[in-house]
C-alpha positions as CSV (number, residue, x, y, z in Angstrom):
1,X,-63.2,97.9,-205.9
2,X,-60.5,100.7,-206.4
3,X,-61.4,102.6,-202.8
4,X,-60.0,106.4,-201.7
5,X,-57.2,104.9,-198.9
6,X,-58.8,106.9,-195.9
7,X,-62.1,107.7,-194.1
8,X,-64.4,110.1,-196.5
9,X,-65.2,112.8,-194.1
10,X,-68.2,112.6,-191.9
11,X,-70.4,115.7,-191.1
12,X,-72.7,115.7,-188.6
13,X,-76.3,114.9,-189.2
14,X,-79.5,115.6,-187.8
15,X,-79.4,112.2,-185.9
16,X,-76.4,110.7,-187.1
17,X,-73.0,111.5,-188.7
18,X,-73.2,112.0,-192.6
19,X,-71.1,110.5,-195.4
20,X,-69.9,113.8,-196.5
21,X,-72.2,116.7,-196.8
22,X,-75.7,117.2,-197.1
23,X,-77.2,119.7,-198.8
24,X,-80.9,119.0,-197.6
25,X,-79.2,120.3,-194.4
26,X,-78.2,124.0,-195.1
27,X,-80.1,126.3,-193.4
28,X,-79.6,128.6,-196.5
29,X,-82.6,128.3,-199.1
30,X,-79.4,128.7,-201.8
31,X,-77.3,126.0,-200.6
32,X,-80.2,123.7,-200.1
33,X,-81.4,123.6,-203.8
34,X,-78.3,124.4,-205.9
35,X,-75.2,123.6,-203.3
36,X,-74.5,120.0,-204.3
37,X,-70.8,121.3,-206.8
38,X,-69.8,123.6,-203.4
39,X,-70.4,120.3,-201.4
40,X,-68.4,117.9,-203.5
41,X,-65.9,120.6,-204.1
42,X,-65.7,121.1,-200.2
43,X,-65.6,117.4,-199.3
44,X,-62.7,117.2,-201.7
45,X,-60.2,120.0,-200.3
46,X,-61.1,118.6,-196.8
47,X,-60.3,115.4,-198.1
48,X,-56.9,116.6,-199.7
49,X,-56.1,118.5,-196.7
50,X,-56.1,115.7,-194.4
51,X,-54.9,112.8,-196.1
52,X,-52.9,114.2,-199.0
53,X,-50.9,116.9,-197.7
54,X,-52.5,120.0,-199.2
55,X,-53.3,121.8,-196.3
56,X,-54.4,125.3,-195.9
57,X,-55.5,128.0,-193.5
58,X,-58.9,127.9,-194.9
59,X,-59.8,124.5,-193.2
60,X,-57.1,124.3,-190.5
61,X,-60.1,125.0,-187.8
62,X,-62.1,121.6,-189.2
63,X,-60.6,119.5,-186.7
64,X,-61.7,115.6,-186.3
65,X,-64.6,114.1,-187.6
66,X,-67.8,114.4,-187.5
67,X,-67.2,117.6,-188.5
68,X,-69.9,120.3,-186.8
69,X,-72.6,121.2,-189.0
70,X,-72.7,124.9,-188.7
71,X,-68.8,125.1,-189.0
72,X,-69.4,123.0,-192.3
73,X,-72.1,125.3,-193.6
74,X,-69.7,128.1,-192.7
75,X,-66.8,126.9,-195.2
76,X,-68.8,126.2,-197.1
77,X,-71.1,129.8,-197.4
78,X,-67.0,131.1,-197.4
79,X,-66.1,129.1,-200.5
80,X,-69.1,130.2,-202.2
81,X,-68.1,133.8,-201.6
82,X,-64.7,133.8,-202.4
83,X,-64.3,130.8,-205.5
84,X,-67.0,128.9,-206.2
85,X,-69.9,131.9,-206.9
86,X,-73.5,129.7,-207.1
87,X,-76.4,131.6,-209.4
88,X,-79.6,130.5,-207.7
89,X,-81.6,128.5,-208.7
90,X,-79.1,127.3,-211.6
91,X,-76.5,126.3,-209.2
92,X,-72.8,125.8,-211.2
93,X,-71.6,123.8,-213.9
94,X,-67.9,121.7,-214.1
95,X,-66.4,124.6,-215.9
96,X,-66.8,126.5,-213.1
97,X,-65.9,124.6,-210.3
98,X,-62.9,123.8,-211.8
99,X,-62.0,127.5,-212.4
100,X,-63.3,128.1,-208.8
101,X,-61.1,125.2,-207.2
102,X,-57.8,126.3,-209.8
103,X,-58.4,130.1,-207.9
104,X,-58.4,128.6,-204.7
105,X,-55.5,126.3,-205.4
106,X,-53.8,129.3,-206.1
107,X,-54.4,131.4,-203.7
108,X,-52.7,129.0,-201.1
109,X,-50.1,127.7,-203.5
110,X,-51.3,124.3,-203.6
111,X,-49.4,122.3,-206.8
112,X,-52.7,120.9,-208.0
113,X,-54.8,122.2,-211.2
114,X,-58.0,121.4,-211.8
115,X,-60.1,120.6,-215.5
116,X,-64.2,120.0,-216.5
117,X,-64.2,117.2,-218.8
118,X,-61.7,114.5,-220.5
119,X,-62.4,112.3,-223.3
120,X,-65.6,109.8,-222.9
121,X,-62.9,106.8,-223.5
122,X,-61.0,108.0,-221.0
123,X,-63.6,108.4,-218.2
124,X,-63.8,105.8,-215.9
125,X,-60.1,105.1,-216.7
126,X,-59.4,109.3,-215.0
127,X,-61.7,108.0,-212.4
128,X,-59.9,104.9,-211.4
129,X,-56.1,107.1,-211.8
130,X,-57.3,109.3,-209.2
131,X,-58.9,107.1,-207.0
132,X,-55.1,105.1,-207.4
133,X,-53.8,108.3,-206.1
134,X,-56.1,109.3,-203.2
135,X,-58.8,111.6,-204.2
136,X,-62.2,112.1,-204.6
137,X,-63.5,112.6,-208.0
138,X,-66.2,115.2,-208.5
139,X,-68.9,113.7,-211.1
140,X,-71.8,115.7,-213.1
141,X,-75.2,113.4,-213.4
142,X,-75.7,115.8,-216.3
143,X,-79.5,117.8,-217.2
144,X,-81.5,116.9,-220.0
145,X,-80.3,118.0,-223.1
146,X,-81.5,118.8,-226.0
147,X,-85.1,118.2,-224.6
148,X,-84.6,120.7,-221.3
149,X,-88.2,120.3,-220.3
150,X,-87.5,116.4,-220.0
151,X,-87.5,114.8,-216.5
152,X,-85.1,111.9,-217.4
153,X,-83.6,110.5,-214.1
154,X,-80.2,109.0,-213.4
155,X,-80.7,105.6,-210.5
156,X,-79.1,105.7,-207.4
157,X,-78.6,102.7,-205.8
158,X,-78.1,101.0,-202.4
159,X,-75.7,97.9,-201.4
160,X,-78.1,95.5,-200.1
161,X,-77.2,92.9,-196.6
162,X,-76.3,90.1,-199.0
163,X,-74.2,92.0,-201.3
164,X,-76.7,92.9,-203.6
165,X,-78.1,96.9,-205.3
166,X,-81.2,97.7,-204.8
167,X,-83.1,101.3,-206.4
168,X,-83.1,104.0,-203.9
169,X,-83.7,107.8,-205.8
170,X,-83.1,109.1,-208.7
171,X,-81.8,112.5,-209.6
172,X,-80.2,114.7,-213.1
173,X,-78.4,117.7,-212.9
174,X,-76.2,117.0,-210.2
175,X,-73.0,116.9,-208.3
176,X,-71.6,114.0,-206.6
177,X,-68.3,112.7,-205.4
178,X,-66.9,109.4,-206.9
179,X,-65.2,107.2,-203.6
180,X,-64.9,103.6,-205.4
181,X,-65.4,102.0,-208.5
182,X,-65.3,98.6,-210.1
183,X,-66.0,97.0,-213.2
184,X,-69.9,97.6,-212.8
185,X,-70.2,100.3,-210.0
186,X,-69.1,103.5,-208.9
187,X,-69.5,104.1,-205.3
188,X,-70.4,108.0,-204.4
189,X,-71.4,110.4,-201.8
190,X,-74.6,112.7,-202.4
191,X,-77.1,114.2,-199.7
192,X,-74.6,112.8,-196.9
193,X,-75.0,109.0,-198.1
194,X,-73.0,106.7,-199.5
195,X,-75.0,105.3,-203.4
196,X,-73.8,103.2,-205.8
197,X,-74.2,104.4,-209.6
198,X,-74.2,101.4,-212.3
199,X,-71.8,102.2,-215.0
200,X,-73.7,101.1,-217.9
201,X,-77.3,102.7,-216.6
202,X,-74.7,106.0,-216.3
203,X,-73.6,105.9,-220.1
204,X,-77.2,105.4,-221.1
205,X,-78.0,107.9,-219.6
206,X,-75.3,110.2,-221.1
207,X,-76.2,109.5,-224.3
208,X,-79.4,108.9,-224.0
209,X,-81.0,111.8,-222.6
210,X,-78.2,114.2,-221.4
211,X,-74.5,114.7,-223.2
212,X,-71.1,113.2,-222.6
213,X,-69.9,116.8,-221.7
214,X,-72.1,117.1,-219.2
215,X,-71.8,114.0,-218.0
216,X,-68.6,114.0,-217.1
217,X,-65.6,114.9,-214.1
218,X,-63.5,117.6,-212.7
219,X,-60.2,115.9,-213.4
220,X,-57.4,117.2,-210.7
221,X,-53.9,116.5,-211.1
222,X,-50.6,117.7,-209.5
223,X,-47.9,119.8,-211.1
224,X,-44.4,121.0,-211.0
């Protein structure tokens, strides 16, 4: 499996640290039922500013993990404000995070630029070029479309003890960030846990009940 090189970073829980942020843990009613893009999008720059070199002022207070869970809530209630705007109960969509993120790589001159959506045959190929480079890739389980009223569910997964998957939730219209992948799998963190998406089930699923726009990535790459 095609891993990111580093620790994802840990939040702290309830009772235990987190793989990443939780929504379910905001203490804003907001955050809680549309925050999962200003999650994936902060567990990204976090992840960028510690292991890739793109630093900034923004999260230079972070420090070590697990990260505190108020000071987490706090970037992130700052990100929302300043970049990444959320319209409860919608939430955002990939065009807009990746216009938020290309206004906040901006503003502290990071050489990075962000885009919502490449090719379907070049998906999981974008995926694993990323991932080969060190960085989280933000993911859209996409909403039901044409039939909007549908309640068509993307599978999460589990690894089981003896290597195996196992069903643990399922969930559409949502945000999640891509930390692995192999020929069958790609490995994620959503609601501060680490899930395993089959590929196949995931292009189904696109075509299916959703679209491939929708179902698709917030390709990052660096420039001059």
């Amino acid at each position: 499996m095609t891993e990111l090189k580093h620790d994802y970073p840990a939040v702290q829980g309830k009772t235990a640290p987190c793989y990443g942020g939780c929504q379910s843990h905001m203490s804003q009613k907001a955050l809680r039922r549309c925050g999962c893009g200003l999650v994936c999008a902060l567990d990204m720059l976090l992840y960028l500013h510690r292991h890739r070199g793109f630093s900034t002022p923004f999260l230079a207070d972070v420090g070590s993990d697990p990260i505190d869970a108020a000071l987490y809530e706090q970037k992130i209630t700052r990100l929302r404000r300043r970049w990444l705007p959320i319209v409860y109960p919608l939430g955002t969509s990939g065009l807009a995070l990746a216009w938020g993120l290309n206004r906040f790589f901006r503003k502290f001159r990071l050489p990075l630029r962000a885009k919502w959506a490449v090719k379907w045959d070049n998906l999981f190929p974008t995926i694993d070029q990323m991932l080969q480079r060190d960085m989280p890739v933000i993911l859209a389980v996409g909403q039901s479309f044409p039939r909007i009223w549908r309640k068509d569910k993307l599978t999460f997964y589990r690894k089981t003890a003896d290597g195996g998957y196992r069903p643990s939730n399922a969930t559409r219209a949502h945000f999640v960030n891509v930390t692995g992948m192999d020929d069958c799998w790609l490995q994620i963190s959503s609601w501060g846990s680490c899930y395993y998406i089959n590929r196949e089930e995931f292009c189904q699923f696109a075509k299916q009940y959703s679209l491939r726009w929708l179902c698709n990535i917030v390709s990052v790459q660096e420039v001059n």
